[in-house]
Backbone as a ProteinNet text record, in pm:
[ID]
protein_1_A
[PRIMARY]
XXXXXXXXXXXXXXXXXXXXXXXXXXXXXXXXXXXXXXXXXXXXXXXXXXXXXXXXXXXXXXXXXXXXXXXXXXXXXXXXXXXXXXXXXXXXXXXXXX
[TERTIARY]
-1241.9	-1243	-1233.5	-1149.3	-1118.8	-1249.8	-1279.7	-1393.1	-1322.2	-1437.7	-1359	-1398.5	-1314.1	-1345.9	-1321.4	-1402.2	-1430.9	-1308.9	-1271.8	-1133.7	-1155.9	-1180.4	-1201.7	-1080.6	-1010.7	-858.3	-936.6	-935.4	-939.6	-835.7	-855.3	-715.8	-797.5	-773.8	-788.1	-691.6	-773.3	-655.5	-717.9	-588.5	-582.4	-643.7	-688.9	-782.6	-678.3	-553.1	-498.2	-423.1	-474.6	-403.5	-556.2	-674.2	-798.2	-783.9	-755.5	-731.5	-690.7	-542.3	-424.2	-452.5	-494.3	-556	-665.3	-748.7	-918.4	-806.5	-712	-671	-604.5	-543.6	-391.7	-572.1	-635.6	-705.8	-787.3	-798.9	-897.1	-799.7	-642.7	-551.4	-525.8	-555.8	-505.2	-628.4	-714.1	-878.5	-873.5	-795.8	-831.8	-754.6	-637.6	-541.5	-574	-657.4	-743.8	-593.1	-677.9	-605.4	-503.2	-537.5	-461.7	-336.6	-258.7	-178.9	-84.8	30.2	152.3	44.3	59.5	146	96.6	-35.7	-63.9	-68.1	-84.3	-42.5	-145.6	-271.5	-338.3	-368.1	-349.5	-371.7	-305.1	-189.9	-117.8	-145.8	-226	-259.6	-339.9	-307.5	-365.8	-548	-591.3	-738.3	-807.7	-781.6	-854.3	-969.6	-1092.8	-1192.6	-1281.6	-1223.7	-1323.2	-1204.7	-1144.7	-1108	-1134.8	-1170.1	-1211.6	-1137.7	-1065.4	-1024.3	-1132	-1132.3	-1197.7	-1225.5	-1270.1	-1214	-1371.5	-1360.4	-1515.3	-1477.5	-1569	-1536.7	-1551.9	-1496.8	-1522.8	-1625.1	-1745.5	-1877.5	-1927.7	-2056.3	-2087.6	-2145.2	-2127.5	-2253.7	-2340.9	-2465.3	-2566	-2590.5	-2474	-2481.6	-2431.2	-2340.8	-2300.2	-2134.4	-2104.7	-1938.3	-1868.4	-1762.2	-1701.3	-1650.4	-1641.4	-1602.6	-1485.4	-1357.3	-1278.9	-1260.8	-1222.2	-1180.7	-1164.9	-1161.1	-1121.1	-1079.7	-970.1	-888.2	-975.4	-1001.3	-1120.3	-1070.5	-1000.3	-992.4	-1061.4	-1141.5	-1192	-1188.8	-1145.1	-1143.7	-1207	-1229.7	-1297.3	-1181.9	-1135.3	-1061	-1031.1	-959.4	-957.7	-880.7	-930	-931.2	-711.8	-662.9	-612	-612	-625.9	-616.5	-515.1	-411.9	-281.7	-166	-245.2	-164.7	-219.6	-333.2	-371.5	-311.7	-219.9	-214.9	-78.6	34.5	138.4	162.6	61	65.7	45.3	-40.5	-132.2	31.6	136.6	261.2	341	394.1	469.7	396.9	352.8	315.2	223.5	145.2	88.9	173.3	237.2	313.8	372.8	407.5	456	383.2	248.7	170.3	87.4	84.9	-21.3	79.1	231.9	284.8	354.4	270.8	294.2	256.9	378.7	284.8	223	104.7	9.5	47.1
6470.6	6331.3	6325.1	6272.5	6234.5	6140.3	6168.6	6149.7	6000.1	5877	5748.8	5766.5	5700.5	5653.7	5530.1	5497.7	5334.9	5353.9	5238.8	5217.2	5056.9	5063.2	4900	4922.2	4849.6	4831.4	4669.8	4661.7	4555.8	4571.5	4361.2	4347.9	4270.2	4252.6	4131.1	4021.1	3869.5	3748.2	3694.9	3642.6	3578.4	3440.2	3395.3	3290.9	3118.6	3107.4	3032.8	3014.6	3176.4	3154.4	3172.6	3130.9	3128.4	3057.2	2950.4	2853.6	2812.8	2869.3	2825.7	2991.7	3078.8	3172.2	3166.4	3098.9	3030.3	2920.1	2877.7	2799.1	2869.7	2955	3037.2	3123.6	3190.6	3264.9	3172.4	3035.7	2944.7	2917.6	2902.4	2860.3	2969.6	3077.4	3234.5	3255	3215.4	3279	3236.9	3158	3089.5	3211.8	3279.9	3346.4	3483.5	3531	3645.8	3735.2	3885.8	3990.8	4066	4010.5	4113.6	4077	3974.1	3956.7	3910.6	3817.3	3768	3695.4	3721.7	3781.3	3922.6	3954.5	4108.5	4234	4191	4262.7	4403.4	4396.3	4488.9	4522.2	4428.4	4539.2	4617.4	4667.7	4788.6	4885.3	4935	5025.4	5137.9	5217.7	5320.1	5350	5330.7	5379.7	5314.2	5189.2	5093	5037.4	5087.7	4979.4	4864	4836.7	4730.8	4683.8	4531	4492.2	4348.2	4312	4198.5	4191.2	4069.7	4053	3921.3	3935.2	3779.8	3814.5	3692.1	3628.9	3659.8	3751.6	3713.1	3659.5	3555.6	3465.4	3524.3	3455	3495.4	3484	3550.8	3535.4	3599.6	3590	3675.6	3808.1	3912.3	4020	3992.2	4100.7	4066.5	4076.1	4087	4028.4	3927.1	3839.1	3740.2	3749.8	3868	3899.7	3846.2	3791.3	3718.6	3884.9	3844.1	3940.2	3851.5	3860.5	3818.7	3782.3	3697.9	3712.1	3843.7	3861.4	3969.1	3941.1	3993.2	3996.9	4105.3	4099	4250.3	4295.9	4398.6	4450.4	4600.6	4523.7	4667.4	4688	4813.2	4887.8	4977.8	5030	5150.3	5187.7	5341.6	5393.5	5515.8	5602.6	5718.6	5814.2	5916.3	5995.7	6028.6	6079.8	6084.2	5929.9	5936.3	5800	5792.5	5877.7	5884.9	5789.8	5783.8	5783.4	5631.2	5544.1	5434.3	5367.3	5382	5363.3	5339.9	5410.5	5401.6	5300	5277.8	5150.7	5019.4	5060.9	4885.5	4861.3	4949.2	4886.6	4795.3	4960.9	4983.7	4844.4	4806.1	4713.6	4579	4609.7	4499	4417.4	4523.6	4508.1	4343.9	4315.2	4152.3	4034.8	4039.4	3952.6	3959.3	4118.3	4118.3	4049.9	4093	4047.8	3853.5	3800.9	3697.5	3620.1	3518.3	3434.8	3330.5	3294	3218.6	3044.9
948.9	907.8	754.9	706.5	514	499.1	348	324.1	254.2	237	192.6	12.1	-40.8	-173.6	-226	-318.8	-385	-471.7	-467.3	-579.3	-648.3	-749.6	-856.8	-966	-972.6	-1010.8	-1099.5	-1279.1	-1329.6	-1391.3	-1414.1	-1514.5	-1576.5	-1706	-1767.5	-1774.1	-1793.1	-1757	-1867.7	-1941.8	-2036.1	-2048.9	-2115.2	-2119.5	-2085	-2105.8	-2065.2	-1951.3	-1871.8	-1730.9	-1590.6	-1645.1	-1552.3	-1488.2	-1529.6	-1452.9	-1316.2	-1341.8	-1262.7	-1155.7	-1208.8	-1116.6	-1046.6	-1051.1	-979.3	-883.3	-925.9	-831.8	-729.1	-759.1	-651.3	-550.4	-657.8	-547.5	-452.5	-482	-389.2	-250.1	-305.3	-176.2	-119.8	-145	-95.4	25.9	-67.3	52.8	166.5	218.6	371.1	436.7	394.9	474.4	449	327.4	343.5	288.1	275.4	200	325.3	457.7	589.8	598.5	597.9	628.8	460.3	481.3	403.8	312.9	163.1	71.6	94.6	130.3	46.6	181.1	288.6	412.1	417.4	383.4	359.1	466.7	611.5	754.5	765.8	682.8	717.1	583.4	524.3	428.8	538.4	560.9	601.2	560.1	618.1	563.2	510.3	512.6	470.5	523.3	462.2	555.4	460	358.3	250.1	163.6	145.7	23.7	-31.4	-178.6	-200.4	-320.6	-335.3	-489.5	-514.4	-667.8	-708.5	-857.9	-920.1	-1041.9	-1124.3	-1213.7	-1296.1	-1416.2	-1460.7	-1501.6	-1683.8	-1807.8	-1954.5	-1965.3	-2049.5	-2089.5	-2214.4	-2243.2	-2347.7	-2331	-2421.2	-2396.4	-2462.4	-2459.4	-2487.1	-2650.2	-2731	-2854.4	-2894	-2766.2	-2816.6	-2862.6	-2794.9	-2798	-2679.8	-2684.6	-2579.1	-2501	-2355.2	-2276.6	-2139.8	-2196.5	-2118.9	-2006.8	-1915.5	-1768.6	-1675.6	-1598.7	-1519.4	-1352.6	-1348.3	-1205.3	-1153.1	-1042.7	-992.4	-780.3	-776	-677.7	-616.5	-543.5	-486.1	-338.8	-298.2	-200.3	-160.3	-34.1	2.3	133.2	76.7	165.2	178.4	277.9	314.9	208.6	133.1	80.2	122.8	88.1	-122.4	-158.6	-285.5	-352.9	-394.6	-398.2	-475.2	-326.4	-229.3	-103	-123.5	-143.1	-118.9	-257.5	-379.8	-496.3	-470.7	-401.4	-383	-279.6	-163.3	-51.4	-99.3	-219.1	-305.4	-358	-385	-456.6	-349.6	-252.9	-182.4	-54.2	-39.9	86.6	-6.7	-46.5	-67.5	-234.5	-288.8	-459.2	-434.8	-311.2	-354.4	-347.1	-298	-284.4	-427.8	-487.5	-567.9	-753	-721.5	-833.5	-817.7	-725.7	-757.6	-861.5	-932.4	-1055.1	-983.8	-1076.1	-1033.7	-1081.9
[MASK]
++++++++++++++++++++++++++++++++++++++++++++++++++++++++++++++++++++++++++++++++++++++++++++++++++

């Protein structure tokens, strides 16, 4: 049995596109990550995925800390094999503009 591994994939989002992205991911959530745009029931080995939006804030000195796009997975060992599927299968749902 392949052993699973955690995979957290950030992006940062630019402060003039939070927006219009809090919006695309609110109309996306009803239809979930399995199917059209991102088709993640067919990634091999997949047993965990969540995208979602953390929001700009401060640290604890008071430094702004950007938006962040945040995908995480948990899945079956190589990761090089689950990295090429996140393109190869899910790549058109995930390069949609918002």
């Amino acid at each position: 049995m392949p052993h699973q591994i955690g995979v957290t994939i950030l992006a940062m989002v630019a402060a003039e596109q939070v927006a219009d992205l809090r919006k695309w991911l609110t109309a996306s959530a009803p239809q979930g990550l399995a199917d059209s745009p991102f088709h993640f029931r067919h990634l091999r080995g997949l047993h965990f995925a969540k995208l979602f939006l953390i929001e700009q804030t401060d640290d604890l000195k008071g430094r702004p800390i950007p938006a962040s796009l945040v995908l995480m997975t948990e899945v079956d060992a190589p990761l090089h094999r689950h990295l090429d599927e996140l393109i190869d299968v899910a790549g058109d749902g995930m390069n949609q503009p918002v």
